[in-house]
N, CA, C and O of each residue as an XYZ file, in Angstrom:
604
protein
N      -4.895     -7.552    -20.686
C      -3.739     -8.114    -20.031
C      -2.461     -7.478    -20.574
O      -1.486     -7.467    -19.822
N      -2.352     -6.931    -21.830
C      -1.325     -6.803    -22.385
C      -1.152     -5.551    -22.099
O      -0.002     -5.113    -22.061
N      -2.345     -4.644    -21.818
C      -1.447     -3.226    -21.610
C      -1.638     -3.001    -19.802
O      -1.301     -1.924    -19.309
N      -2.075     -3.871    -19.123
C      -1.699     -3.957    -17.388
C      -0.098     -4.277    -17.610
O       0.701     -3.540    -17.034
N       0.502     -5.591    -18.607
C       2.018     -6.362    -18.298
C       2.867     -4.889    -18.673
O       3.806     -4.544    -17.957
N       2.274     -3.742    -20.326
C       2.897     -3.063    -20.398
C       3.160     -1.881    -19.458
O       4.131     -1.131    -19.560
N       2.132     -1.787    -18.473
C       2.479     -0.294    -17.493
C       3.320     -1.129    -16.519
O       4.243     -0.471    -16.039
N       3.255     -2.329    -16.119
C       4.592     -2.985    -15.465
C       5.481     -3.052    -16.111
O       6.113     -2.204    -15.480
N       6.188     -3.352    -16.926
C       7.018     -3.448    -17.420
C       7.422     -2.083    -17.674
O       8.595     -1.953    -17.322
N       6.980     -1.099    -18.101
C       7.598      0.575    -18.327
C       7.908      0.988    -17.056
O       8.851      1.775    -16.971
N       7.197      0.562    -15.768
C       8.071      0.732    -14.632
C       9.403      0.038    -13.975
O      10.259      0.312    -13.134
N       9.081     -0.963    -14.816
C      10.774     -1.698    -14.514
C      11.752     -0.932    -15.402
O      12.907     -0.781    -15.001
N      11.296     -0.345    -16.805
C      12.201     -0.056    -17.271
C      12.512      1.603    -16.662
O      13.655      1.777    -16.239
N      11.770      2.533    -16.616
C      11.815      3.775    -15.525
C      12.851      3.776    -14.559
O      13.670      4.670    -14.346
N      12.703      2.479    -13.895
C      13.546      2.228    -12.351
C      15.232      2.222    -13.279
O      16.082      2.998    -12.843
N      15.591      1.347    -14.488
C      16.290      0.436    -14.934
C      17.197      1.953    -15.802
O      18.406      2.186    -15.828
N      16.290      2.579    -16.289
C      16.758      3.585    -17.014
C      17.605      5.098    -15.999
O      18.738      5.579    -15.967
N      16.236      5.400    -15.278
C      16.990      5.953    -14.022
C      17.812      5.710    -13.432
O      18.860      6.328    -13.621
N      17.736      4.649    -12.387
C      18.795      4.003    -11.702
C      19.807      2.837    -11.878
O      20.628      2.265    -11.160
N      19.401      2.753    -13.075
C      20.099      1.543    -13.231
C      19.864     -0.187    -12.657
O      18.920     -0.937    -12.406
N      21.181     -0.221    -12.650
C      20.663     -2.070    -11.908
C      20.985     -2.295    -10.509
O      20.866     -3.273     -9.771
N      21.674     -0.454    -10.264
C      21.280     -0.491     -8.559
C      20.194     -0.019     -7.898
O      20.263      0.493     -6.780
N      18.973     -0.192     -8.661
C      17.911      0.632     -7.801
C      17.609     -0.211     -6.727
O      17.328      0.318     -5.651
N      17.617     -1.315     -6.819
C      17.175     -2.141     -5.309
C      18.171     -1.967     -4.298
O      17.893     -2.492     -3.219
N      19.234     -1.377     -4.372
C      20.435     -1.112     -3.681
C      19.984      0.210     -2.941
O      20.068      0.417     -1.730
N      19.536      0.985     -3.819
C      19.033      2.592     -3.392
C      17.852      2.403     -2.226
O      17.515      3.397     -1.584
N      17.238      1.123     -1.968
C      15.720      1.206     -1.040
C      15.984      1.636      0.128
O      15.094      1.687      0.977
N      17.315      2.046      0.400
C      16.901      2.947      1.658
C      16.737      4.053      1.910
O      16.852      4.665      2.972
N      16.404      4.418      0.736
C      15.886      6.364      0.602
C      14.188      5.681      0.274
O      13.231      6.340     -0.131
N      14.202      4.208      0.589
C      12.429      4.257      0.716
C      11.974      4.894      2.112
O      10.858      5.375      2.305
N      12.823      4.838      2.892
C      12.361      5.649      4.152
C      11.597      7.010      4.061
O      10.615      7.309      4.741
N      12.196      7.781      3.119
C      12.020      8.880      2.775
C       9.861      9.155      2.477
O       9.095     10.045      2.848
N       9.641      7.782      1.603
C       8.350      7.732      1.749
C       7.549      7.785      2.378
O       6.474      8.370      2.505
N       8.429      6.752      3.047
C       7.667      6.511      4.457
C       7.091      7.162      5.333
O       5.918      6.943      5.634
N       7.791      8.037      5.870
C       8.016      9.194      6.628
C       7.077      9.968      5.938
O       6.283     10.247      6.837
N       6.625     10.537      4.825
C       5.800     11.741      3.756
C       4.477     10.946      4.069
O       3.598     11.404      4.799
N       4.424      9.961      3.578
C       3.369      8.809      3.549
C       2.599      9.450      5.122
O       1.777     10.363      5.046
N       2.948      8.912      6.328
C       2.711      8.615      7.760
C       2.878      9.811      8.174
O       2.240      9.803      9.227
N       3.431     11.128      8.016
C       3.226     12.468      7.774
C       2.110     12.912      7.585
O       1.451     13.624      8.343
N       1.778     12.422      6.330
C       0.509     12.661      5.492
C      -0.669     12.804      6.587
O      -1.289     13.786      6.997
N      -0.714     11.700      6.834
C      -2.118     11.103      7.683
C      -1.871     11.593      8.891
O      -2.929     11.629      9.519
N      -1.178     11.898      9.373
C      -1.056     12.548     10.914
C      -1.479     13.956     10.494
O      -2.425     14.475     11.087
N      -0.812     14.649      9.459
C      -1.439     15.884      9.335
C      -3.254     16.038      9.343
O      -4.003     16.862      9.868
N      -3.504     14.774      8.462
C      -4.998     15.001      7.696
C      -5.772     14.949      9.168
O      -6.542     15.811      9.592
N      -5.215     13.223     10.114
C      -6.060     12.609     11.226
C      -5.748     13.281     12.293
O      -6.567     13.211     13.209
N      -4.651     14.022     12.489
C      -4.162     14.142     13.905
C      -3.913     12.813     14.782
O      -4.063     12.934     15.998
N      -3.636     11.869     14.395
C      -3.628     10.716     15.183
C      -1.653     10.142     15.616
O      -0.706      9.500     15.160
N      -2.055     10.907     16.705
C      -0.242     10.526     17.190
C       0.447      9.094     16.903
O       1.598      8.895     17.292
N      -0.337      8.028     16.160
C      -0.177      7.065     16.213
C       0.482      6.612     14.477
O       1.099      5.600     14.145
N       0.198      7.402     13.920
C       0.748      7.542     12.715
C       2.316      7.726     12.419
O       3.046      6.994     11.751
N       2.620      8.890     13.091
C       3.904      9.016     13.177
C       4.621      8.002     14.327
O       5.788      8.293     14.587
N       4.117      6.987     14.954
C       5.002      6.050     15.433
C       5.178      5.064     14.680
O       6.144      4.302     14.691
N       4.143      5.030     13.909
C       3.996      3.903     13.035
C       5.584      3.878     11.390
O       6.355      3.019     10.963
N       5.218      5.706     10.970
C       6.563      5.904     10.483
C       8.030      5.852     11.100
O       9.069      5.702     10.458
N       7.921      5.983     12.268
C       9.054      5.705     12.969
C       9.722      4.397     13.203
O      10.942      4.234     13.185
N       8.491      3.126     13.509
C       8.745      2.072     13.533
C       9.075      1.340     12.481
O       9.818      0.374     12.655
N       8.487      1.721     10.926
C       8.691      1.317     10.022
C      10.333      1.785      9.379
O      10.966      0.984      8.691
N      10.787      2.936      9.660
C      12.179      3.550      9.472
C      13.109      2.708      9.821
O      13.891      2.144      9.056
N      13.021      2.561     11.439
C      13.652      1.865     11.511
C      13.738      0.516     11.597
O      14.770      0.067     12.096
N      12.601     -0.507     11.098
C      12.503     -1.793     11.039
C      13.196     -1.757      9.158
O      13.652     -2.832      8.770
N      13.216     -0.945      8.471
C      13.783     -1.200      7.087
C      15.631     -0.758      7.529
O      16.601     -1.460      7.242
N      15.658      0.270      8.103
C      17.137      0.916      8.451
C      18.013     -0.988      9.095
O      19.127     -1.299      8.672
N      17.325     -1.806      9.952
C      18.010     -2.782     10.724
C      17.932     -4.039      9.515
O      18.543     -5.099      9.644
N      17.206     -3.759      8.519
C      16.671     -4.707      7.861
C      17.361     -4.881      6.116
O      17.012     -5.620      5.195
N      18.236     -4.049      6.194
C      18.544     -3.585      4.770
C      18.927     -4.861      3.655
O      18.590     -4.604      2.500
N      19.424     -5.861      3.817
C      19.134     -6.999      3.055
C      18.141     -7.334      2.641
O      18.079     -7.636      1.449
N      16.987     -7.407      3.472
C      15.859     -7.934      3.427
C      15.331     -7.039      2.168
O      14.992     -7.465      1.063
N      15.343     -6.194      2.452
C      15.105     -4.889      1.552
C      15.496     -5.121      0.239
O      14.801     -5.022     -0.773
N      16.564     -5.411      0.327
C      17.565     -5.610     -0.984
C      17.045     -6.609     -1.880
O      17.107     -6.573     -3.109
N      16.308     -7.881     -0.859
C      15.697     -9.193     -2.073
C      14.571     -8.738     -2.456
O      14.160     -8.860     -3.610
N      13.976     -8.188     -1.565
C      12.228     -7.806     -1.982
C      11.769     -7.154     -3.104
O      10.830     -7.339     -3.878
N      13.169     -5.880     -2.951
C      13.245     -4.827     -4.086
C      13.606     -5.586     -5.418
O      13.342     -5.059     -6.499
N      14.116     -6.632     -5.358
C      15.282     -6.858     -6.414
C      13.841     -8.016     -6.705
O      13.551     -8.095     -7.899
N      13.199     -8.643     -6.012
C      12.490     -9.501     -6.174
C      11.033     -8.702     -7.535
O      10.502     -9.193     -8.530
N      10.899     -7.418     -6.888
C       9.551     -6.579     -7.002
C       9.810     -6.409     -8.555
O       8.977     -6.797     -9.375
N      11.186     -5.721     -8.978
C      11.538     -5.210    -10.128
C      11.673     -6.223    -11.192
O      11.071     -6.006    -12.244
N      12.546     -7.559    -11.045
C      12.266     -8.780    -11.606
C      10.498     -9.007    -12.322
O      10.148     -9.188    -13.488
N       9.908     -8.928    -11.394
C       8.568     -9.098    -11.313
C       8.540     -8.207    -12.629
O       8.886     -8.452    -13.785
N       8.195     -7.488    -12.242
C       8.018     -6.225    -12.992
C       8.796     -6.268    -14.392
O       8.182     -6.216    -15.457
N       9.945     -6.350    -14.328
C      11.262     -6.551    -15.882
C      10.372     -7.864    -16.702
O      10.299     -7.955    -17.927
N       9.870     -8.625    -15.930
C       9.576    -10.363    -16.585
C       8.389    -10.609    -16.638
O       7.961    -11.711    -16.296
N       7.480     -9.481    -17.147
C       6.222     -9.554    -16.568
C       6.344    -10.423    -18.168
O       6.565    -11.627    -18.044
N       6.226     -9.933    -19.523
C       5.826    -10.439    -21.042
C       5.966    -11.556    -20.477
O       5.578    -12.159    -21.478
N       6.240    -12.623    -19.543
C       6.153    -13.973    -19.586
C       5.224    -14.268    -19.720
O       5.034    -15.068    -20.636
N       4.001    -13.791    -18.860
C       2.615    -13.953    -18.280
C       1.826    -13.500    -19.455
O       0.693    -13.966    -19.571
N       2.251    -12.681    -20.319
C       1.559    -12.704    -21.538
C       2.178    -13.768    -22.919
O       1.598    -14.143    -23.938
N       3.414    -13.997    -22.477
C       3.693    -15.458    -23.702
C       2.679    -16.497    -23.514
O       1.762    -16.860    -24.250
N       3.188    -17.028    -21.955
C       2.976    -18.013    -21.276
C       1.974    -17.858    -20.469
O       2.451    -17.431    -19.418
N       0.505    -18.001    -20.348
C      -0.841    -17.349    -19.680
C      -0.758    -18.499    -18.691
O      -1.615    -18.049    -17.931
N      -0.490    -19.326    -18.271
C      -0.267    -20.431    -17.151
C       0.646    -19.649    -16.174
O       0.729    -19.788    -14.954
N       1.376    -18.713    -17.063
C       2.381    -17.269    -15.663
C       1.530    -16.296    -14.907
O       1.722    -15.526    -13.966
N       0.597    -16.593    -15.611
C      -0.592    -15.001    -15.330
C      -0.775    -14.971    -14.262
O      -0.122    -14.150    -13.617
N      -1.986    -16.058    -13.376
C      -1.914    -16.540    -11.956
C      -0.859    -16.070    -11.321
O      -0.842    -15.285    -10.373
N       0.026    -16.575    -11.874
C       1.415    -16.651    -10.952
C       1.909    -15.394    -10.124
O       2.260    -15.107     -8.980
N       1.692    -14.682    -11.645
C       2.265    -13.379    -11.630
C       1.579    -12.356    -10.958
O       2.175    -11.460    -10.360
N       0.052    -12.464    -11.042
C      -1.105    -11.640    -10.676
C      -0.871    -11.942     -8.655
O      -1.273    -11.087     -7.867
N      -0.289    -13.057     -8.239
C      -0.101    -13.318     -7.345
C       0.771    -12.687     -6.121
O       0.683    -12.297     -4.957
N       1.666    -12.861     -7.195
C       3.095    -12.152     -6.710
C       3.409    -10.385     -6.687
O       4.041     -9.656     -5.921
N       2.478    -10.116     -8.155
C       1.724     -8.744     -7.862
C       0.926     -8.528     -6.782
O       1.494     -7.823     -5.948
N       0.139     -8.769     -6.563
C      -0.800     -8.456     -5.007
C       0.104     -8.655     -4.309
O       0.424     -7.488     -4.087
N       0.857     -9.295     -3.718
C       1.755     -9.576     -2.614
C       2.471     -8.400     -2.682
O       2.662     -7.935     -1.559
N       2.985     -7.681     -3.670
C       4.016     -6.562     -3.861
C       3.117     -5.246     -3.269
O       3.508     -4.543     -2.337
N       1.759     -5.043     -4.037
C       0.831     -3.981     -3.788
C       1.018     -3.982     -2.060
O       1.662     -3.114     -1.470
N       0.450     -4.922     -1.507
C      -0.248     -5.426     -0.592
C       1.181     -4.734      0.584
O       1.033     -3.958      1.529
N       2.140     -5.196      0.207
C       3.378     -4.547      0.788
C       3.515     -3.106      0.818
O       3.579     -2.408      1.830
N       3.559     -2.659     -0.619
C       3.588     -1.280     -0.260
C       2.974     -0.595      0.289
O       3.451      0.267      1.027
N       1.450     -0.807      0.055
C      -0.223     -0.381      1.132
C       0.676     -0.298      2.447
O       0.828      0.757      3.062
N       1.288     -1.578      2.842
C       1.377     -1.793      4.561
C       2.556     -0.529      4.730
O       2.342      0.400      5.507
N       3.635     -0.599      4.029
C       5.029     -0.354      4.323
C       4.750      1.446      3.973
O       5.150      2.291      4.775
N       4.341      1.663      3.248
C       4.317      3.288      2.262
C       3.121      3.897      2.252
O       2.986      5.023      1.774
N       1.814      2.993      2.949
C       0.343      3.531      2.682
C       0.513      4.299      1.381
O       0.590      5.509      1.169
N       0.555      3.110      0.468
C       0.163      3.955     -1.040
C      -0.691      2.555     -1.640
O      -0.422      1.368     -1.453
N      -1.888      3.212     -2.476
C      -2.685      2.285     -3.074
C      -2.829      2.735     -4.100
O      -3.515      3.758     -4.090
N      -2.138      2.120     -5.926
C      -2.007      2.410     -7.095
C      -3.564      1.976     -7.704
O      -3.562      1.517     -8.846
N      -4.658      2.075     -7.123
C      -5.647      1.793     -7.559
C      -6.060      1.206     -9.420
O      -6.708      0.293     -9.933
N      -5.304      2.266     -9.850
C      -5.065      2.166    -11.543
C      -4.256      0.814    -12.107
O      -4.411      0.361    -13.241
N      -3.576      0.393    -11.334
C      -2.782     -0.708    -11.381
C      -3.202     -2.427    -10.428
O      -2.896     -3.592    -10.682
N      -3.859     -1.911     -9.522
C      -4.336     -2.934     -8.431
C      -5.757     -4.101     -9.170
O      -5.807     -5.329     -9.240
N      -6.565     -3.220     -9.533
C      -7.687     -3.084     -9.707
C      -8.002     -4.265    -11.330
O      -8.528     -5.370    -11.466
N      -7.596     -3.648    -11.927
C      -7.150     -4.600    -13.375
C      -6.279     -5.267    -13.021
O      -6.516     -6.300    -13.648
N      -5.086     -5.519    -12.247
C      -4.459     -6.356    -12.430
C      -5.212     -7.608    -11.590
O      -5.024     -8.668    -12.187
N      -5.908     -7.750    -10.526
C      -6.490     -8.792     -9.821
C      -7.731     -9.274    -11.123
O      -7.703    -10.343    -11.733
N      -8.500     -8.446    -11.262
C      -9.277     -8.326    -12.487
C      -8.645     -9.546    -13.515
O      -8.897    -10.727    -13.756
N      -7.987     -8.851    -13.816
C      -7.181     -9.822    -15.177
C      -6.158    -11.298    -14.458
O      -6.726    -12.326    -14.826
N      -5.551    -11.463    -14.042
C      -3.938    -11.489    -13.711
C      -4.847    -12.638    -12.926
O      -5.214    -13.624    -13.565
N      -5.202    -12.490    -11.526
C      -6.026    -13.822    -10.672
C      -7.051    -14.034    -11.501
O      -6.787    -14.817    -12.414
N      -8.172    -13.580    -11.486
C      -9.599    -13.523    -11.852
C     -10.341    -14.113    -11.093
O     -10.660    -15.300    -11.164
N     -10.706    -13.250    -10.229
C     -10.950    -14.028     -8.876
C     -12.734    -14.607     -9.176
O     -13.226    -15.470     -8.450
N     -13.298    -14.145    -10.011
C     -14.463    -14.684    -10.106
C     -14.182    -16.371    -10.972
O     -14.965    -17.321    -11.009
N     -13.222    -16.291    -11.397
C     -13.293    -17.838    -12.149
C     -12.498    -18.713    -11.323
O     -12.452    -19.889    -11.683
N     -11.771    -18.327    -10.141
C     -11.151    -19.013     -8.927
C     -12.540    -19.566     -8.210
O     -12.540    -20.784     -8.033
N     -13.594    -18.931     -7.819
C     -14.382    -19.309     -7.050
C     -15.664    -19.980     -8.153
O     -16.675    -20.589     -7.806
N     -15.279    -19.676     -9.373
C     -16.648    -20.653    -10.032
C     -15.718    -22.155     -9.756
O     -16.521    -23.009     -9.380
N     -14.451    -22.666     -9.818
C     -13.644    -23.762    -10.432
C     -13.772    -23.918     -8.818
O     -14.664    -24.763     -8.744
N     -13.390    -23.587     -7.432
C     -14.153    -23.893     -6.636
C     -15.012    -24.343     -6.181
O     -15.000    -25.283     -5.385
N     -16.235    -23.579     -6.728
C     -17.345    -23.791     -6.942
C     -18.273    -25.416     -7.454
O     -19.147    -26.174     -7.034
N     -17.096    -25.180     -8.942
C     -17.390    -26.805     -9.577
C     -17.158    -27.724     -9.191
O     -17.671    -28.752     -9.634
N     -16.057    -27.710     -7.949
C     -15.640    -29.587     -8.335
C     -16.256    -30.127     -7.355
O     -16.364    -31.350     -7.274
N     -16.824    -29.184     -6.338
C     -17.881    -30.057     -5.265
C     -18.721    -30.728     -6.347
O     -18.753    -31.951     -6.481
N     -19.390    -29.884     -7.100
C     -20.985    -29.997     -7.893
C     -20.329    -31.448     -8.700
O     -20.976    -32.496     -8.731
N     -19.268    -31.337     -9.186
C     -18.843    -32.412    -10.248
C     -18.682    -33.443     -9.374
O     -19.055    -34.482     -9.920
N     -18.088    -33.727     -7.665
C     -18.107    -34.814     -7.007
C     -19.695    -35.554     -6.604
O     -19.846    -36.693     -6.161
N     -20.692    -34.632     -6.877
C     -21.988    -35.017     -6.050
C     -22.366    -35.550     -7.765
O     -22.312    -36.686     -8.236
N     -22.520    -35.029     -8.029
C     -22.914    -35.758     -9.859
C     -22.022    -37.254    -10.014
O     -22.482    -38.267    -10.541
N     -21.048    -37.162     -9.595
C     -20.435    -38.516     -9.747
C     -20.893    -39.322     -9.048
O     -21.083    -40.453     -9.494
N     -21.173    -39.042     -7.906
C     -21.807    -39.843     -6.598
C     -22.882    -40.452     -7.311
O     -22.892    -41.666     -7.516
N     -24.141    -39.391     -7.857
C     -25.364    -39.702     -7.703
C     -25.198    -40.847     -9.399
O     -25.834    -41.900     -9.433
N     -24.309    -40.433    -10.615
C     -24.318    -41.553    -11.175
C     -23.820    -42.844    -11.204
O     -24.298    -43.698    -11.952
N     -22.876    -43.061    -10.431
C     -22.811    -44.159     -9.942
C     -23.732    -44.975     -9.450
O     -23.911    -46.094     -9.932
N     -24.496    -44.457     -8.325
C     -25.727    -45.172     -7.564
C     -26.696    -45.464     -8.408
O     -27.253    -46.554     -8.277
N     -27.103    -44.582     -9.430
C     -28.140    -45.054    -10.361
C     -27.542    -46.790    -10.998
O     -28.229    -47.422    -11.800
């Protein structure tokens, strides 16, 4: 957990060091991705549908630039405040949450998948196998209650 919070956190500070505390201000040279991204795949697929897709996305961020502005500012936060989730492990969930939601965005918005980062962080951060055992349990723990009672 501690060295997933630290490769987040060295990217908040990257953004913070580079750009300062206007990098969420700068997200509209995310277009720029965009466009390389949806490029990409039209070159590889030939699929004319790619490059509408960068087009639509250009300009749904170009009309959208506030929106832009919280998400970014939201993403990097994330990212700057991650050591919470390692003070405070009741943040972890939280955080592992709000991470996927960020990934999950960029996949849609940038077709980029940080695999190195995705992968351990659901791993660690949700833990999705102990979501579905605690799932799992409290049926089993309601039918056990049932059946001792009746005895």
């Amino acid at each position: 957990m501690q060295a997933i919070a630290v490769a987040y956190f060295l990217s908040a500070c990257s953004k913070l060091i580079d750009s300062g505390l206007s990098w969420p201000s700068d997200g509209h040279r995310i277009t720029l991705q965009i466009v390389k991204s949806f490029n990409y795949n039209w070159v590889t697929n030939l699929n004319g549908e790619e490059l509408d897709k960068a087009a639509y996305f250009v300009k749904l961020i170009n009309q959208n630039q506030f929106t832009l502005f919280v998400l970014l500012s939201i993403s990097w936060l994330l990212e700057f405040f991650i050591p919470l989730a390692i003070v405070q492990r009741g943040y972890a969930r939280i955080y592992g949450i709000a991470l996927l939601g960020m990934h999950i965005g960029i996949f849609y918005f940038m077709d980029i998948v940080i695999i190195s980062f995705v992968v351990p962080m659901i791993i660690i951060f949700i833990n999705p196998l102990y979501c579905i055992m605690t799932l799992l349990d409290k049926p089993t723990k309601r039918i056990n209650s049932i059946f001792k009672i009746s005895r």
